[in-house]
C-alpha positions as semicolon CSV with decimal commas, in nm:
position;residue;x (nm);y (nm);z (nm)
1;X;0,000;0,000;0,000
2;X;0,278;0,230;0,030
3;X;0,428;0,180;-0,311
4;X;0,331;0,486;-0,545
5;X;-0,050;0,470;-0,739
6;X;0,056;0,604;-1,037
7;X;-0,144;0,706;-1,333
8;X;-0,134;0,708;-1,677
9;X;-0,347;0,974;-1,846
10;X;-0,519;1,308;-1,723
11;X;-0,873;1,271;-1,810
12;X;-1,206;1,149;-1,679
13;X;-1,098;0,766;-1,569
14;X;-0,746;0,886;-1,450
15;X;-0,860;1,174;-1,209
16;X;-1,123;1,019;-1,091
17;X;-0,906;0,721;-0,964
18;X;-0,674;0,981;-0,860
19;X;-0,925;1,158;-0,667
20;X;-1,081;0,892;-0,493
21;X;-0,730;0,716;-0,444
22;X;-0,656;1,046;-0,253
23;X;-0,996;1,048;-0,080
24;X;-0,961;0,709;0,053
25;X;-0,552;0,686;0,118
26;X;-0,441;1,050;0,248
27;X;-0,081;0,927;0,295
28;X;-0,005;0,712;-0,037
29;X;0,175;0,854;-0,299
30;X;-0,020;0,940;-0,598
31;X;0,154;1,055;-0,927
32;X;-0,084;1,121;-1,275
33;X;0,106;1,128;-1,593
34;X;-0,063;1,319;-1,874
35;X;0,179;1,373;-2,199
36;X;-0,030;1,689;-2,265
37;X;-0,132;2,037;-2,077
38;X;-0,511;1,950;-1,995
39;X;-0,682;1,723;-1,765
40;X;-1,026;1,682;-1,641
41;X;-1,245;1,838;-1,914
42;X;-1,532;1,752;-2,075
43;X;-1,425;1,729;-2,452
44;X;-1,837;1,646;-2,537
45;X;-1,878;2,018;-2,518
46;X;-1,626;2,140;-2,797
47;X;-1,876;2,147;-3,052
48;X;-2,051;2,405;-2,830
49;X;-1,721;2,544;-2,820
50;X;-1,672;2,572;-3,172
51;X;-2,043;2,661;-3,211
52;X;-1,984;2,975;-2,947
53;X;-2,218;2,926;-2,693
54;X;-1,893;2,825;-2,440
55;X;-1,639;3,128;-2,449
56;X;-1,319;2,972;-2,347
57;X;-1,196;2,663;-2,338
58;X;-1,102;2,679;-1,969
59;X;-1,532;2,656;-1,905
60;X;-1,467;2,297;-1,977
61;X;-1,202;2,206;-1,719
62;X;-1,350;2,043;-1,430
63;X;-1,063;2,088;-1,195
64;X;-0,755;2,241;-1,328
65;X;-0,402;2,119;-1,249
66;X;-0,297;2,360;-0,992
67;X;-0,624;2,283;-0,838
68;X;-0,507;1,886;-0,802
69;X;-0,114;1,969;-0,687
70;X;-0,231;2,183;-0,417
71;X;-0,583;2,077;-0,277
72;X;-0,579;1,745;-0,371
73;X;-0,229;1,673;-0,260
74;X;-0,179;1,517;-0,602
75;X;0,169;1,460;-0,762
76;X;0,052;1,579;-1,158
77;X;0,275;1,613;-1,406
78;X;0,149;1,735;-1,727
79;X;0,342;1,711;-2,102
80;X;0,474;1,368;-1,971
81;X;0,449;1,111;-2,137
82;X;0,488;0,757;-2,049
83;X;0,632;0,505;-2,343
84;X;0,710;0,172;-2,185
85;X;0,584;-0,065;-1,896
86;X;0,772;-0,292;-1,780
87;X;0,509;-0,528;-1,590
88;X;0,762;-0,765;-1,392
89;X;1,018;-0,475;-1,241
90;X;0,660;-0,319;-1,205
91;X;0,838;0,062;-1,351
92;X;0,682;0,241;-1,626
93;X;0,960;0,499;-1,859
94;X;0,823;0,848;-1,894
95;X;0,937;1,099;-2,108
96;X;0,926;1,481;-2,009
97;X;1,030;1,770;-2,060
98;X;1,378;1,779;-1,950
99;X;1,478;1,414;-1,905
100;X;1,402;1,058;-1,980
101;X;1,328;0,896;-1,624
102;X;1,167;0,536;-1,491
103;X;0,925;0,545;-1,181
104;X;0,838;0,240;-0,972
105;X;0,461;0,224;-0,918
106;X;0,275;-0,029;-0,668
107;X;-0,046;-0,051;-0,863
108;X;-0,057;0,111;-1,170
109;X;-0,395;0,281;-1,419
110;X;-0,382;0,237;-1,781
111;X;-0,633;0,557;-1,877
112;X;-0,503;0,610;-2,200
113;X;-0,833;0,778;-2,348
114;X;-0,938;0,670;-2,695
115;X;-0,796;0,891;-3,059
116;X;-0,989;1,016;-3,341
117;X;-0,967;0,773;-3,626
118;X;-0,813;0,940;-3,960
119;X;-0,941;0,715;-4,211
120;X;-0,676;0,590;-4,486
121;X;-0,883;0,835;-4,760
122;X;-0,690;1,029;-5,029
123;X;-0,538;1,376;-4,939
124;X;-0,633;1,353;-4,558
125;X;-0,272;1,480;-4,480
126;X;-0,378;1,791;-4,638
127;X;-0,401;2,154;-4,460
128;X;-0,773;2,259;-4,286
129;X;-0,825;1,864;-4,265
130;X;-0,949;1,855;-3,887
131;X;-1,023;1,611;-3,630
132;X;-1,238;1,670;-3,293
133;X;-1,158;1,508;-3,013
134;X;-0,956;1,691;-2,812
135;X;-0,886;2,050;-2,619
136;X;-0,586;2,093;-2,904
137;X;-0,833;2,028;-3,168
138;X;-1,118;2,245;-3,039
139;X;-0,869;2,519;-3,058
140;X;-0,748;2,452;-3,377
141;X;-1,099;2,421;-3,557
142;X;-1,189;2,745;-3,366
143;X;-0,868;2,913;-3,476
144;X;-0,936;2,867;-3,801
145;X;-1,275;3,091;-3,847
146;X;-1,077;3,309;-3,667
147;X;-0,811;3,285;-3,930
148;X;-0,973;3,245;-4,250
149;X;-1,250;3,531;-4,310
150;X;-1,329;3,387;-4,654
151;X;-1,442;3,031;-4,524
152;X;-1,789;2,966;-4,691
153;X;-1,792;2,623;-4,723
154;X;-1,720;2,328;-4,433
155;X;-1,691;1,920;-4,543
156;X;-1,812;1,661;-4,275
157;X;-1,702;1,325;-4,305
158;X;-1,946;1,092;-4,097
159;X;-2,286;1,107;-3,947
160;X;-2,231;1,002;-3,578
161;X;-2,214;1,236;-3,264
162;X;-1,952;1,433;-3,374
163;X;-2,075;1,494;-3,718
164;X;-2,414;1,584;-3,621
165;X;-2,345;1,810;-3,358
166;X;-2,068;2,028;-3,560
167;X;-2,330;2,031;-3,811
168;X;-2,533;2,267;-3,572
169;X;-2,200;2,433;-3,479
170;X;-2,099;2,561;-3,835
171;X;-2,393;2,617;-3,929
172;X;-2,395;2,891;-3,683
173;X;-2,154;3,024;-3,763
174;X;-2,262;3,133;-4,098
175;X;-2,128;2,842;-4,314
176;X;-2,230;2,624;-4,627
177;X;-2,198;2,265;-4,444
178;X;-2,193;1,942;-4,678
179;X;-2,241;1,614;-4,452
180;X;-2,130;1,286;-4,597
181;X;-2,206;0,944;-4,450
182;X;-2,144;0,637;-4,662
183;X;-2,434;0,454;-4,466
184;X;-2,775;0,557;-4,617
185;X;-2,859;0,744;-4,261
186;X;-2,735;0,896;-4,007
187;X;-2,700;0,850;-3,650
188;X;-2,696;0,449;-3,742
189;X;-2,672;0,325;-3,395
190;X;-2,995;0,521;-3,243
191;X;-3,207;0,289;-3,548
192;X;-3,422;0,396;-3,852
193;X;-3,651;0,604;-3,690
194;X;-3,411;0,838;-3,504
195;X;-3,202;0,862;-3,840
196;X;-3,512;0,952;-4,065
197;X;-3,626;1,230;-3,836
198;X;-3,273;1,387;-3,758
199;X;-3,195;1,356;-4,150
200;X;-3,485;1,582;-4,174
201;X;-3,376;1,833;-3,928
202;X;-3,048;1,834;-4,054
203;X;-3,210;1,897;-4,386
204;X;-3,451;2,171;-4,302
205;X;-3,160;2,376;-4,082
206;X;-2,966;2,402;-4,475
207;X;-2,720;2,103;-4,425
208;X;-2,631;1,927;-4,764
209;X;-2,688;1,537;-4,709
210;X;-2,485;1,289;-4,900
211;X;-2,602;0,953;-4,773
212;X;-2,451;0,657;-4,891
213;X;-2,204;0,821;-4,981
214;X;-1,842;0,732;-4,968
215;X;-1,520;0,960;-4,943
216;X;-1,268;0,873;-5,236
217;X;-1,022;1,121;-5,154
218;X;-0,968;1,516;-5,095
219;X;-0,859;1,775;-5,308
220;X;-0,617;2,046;-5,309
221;X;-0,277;2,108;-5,300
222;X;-0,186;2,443;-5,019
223;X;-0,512;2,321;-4,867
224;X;-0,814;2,120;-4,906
225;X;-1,059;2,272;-5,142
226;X;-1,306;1,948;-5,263
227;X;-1,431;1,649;-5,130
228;X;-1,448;1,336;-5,375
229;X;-1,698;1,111;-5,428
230;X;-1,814;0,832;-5,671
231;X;-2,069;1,098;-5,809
232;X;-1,870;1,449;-5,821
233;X;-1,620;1,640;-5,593
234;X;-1,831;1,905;-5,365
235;X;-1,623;2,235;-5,318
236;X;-1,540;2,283;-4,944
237;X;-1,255;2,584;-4,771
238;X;-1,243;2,316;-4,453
239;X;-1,321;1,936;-4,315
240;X;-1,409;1,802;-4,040
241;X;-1,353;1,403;-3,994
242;X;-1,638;1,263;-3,760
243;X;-1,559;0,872;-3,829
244;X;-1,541;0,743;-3,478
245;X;-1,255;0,665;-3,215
246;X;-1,004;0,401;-3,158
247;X;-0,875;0,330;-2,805
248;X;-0,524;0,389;-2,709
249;X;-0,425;0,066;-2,645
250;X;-0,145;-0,021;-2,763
251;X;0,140;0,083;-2,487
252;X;-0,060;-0,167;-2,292
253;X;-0,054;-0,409;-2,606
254;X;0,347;-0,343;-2,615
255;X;0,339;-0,440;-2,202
256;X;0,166;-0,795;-2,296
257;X;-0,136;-0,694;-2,116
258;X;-0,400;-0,893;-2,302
259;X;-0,615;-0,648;-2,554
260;X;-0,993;-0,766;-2,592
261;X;-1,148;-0,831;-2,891
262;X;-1,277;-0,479;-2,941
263;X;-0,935;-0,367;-2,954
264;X;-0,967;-0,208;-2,640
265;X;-0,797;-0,334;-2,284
266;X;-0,952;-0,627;-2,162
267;X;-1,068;-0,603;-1,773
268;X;-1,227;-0,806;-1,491
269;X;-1,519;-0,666;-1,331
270;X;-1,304;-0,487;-1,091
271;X;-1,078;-0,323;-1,366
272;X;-0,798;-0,573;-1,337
273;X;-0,575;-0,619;-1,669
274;X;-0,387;-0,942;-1,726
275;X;-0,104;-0,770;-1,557
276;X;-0,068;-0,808;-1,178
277;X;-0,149;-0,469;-0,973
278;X;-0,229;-0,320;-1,351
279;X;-0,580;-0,135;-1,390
280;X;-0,698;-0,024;-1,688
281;X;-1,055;0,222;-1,735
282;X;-1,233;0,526;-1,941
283;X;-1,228;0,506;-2,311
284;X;-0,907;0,261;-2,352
285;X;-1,099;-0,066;-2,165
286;X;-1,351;-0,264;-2,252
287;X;-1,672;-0,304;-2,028
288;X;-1,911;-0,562;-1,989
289;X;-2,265;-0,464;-2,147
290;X;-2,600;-0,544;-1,928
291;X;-2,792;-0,704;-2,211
292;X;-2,523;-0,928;-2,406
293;X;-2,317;-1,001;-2,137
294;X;-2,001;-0,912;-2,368
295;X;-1,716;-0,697;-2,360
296;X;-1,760;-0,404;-2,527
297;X;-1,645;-0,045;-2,614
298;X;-1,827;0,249;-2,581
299;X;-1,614;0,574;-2,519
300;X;-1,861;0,785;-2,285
301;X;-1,811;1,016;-1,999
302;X;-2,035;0,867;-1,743
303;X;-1,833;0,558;-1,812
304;X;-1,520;0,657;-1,782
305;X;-1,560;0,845;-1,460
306;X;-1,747;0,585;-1,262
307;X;-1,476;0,304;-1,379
308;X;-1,177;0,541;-1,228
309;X;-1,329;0,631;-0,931
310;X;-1,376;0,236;-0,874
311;X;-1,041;0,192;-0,943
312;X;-0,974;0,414;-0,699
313;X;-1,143;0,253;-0,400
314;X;-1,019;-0,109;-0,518
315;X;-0,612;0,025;-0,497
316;X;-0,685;0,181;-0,149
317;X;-0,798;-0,131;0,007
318;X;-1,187;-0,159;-0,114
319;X;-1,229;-0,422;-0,421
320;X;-1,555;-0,204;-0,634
321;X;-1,665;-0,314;-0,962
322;X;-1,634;-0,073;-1,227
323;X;-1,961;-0,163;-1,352
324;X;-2,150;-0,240;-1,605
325;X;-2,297;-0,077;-1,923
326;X;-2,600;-0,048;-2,136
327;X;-2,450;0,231;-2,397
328;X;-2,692;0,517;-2,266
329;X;-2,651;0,813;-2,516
330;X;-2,819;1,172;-2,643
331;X;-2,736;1,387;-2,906
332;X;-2,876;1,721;-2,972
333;X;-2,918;1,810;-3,380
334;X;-3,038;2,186;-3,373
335;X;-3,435;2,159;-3,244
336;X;-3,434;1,775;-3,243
337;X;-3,307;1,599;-2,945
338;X;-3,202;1,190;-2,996
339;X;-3,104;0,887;-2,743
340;X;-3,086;0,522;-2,755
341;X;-2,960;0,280;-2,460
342;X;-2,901;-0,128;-2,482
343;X;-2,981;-0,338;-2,818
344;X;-3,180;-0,175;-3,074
345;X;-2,965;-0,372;-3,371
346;X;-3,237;-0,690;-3,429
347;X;-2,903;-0,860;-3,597
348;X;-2,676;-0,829;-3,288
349;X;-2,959;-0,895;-3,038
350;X;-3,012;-1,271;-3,246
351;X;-2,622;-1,297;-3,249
352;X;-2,631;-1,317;-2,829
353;X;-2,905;-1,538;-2,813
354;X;-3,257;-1,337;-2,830
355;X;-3,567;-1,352;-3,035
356;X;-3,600;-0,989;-3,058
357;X;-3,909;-0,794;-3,145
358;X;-3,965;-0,438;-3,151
359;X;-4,235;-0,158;-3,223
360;X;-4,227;0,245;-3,255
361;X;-4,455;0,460;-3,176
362;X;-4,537;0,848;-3,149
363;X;-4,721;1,020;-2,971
364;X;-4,699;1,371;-2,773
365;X;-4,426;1,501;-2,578
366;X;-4,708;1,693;-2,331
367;X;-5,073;1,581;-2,247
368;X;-5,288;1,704;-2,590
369;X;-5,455;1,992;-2,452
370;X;-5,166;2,155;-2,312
371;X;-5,003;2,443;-2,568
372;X;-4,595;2,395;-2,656
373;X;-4,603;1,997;-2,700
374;X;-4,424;1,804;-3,006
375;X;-4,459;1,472;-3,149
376;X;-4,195;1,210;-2,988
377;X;-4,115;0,918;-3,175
378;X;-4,013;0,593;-2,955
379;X;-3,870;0,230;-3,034
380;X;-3,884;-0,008;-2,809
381;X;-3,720;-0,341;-2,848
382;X;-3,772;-0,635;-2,620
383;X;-3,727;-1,024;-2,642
384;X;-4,021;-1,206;-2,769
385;X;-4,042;-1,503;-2,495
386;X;-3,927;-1,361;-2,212
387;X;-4,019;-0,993;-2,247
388;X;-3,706;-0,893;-2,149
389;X;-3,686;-0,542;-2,263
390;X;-3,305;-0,538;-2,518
391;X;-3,310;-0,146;-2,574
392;X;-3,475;0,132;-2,701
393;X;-3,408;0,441;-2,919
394;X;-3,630;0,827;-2,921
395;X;-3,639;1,135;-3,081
396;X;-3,795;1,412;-3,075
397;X;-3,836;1,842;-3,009
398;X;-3,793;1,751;-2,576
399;X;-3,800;1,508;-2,333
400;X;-3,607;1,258;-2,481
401;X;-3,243;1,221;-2,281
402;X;-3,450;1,204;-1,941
403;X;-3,701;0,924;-2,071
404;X;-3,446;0,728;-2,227
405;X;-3,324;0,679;-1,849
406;X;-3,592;0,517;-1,735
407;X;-3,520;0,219;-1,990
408;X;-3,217;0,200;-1,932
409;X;-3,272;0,151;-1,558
410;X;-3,485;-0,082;-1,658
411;X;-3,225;-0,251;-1,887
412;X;-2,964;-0,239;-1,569
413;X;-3,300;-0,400;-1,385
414;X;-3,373;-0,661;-1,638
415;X;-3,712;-0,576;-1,649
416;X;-3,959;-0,730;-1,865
417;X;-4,225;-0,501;-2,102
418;X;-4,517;-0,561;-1,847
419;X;-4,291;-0,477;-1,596
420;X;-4,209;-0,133;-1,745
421;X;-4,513;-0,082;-1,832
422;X;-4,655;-0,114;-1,472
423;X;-4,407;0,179;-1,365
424;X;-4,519;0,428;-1,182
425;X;-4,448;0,745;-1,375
426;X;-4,469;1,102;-1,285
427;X;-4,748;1,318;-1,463
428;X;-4,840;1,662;-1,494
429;X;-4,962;1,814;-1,820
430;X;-4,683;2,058;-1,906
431;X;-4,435;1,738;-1,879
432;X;-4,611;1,477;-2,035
433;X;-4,949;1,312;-2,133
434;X;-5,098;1,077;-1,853
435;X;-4,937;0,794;-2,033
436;X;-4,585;0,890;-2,055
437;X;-4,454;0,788;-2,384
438;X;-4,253;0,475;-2,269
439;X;-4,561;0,345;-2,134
440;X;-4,703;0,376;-2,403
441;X;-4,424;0,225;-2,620
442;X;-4,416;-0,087;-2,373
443;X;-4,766;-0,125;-2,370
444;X;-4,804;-0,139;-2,773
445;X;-4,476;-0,377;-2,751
446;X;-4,657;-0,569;-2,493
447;X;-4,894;-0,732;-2,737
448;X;-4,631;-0,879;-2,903
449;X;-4,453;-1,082;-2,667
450;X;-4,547;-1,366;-2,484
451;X;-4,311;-1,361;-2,205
């Protein structure tokens, strides 16, 4: 217990262990490694940076480094950066600023955070060719309108999160945008539904859709100035590549420490690696999902933070499962809000075992008579002999991020449709009709299982 906690990585998962670790063992040495200048921020709101609704990027630091040297008593060292493990002398090799040096740890956090993937297109070396996924890149993306008066014209490459919420954000800011997503929707994971209505929104707010639609390559030569397709090249000043994350894994991969088969670290339920006194948690590690009972990797906040702070407790003395996870997510597309949690895919939910069957619905976001309601749209998805409810997916004008939360707790419960159904649901006519709309949803789904 008195051998140094040391940390690997800045962020959510690592200062959360930190900060617990701290909590829980005032004495024990605790020393965070972070081979850049920011920690603790919430990188989900950079599109609202960009967008310029958040001033400066110092509103999204949650505690800021001094803050953790001197109140928290923790050792941080920032624009380190560690390169090795060595698992058996139990000493990782950091590089900083001034030297090359080894420190000894007694239990050690892999929180390595996750990267932007830059897909192997044509031309995506090229200048104004942007990624989003960290502080750096916030400020570059912002730098740029700040730099280039004459920009009239923004490329998006992907329609997940990230491309659908700088989609709003340029489009305040008095830009052309031109969205391209070589699936024939976007938003694929939230379902059908949620991708027809958001398409629309996107649509009606002046964004160019190309669905089904792949990237062939960039032009330019100074800078980018088209995107290529099979059809034509669209003329664009700027891009922005929205096509997912990959996990950092692969220090730990060069350590032996087993890698799961998402690519990310594999964990026990406790966020043990296959190393001994080696953690690993946030957007690097797998996680366990409620409905498939599989490891699996989905990079989000909540995640992230609860795993490190478990971590945390189990180093100082108290084993606490990092959890698991039913993928709970919302995304905001100008006037249209979006959220899905669990199995909505009918494909993957057959794959683990299920007979899935689901049904959508709409109906009103507020009881009928009341002014200021909006249709909501919900799919529910459930398992035809047990009832087991597999997931959901909504969208719609409001609402929508706080109702998909009671599926999921019901996913984390494994509750059945009837039992949803038979929830006892707040109701008051400027929040929502007497049935709520998952009520509703499990009620229509209800005739259709037998379990």
């Amino acid at each position: 217990m008195n051998a140094p906690f040391v940390v690997i990585g800045g962020d959510a998962a690592g200062m959360s262990a930190a900060s617990k670790a701290r909590r829980e063992a005032p004495d024990r040495d605790i020393v965070v490694f972070e081979k850049g200048e920011w920690v603790s921020y919430g990188a989900c709101g950079l599109p609202y940076y960009v967008k310029g609704d958040i001033d400066s990027l110092n509103d999204l630091v949650s505690v800021t480094p001094t803050e953790f040297r001197d109140e928290r008593d923790i050792d941080l060292r920032t624009n380190h950066e560690v390169v090795t493990i060595d698992t058996d002398s139990k000493r990782i090799t950091v590089d900083g600023p001034k030297e090359t040096f080894e420190q000894p740890y007694g239990n050690l956090l892999i929180a390595t955070g996750a990267s932007a993937i830059v897909p192997p297109i044509d031309g995506a070396e090229l200048p104004d060719i942007f990624t989003l996924h960290d502080m750096a890149d916030g400020k570059s993306v912002k730098k740029r309108f700040s730099d280039r008066s004459d920009l009239d014209s923004v490329g998006i490459v992907g329609g997940g999160y990230v491309g659908v919420e700088m989609a709003e954000a340029f489009r305040e800011r008095g830009v052309s945008v031109h969205l391209f997503e070589m699936l024939p929707q976007v938003l694929e994971p939230f379902g059908g539904a949620v991708g027809e209505a958001v398409a629309e929104e996107l649509t009606d707010q002046g964004v160019s859709l190309h669905l089904g639609t792949p990237v062939e390559g960039f032009e330019g030569d100074t800078t980018v100035t088209g995107v290529r397709t099979p059809e034509d090249t669209v003329s664009v000043d700027m891009v922005l590549l929205g096509t997912g994350v990959q996990p950092n894994s692969a220090l730990a991969e060069t350590a032996d420490i087993e890698i799961g088969q998402t690519g990310a670290i594999a964990i026990d339920e406790n966020g043990r690696t296959s190393a001994p006194d080696v953690y690993a948690a946030g957007d690097c590690a797998e996680m366990t999902h409620v409905v498939t009972d599989e490891p699996t990797h989905v990079p989000l906040a909540l995640t992230a933070n609860r795993a490190g702070r478990a971590v945390g407790q189990t180093v100082t003395g108290t084993p606490t499962p990092v959890g698991a996870i039913v993928g709970t997510a919302a995304v905001k597309a100008f006037d249209k809000q979006a959220a899905r949690t669990g199995v909505i895919d009918m494909e993957r939910a057959r794959d683990v075992g299920f007979d899935p069957v689901s049904r959508t619905i709409t109906t009103r976001s507020r009881a009928g008579y009341y002014p200021g309601g909006s249709p909501i749209t919900v799919t529910l998805v459930a398992d035809q002999h047990s009832g087991r409810v597999l997931g959901a997916s909504m969208v719609g004008s409001e609402g929508v991020p706080k109702r998909i939360d009671t599926i999921a707790t019901a996913l984390h419960g494994e509750m059945t449709v009837a039992e949803l159904q038979a929830l006892d649901l707040s109701y008051a006519p400027p929040f929502g009709p007497t049935w709520d709309p998952v009520l509703t949803a499990a009620k229509v789904l209800k005739g259709a299982v037998s379990g």
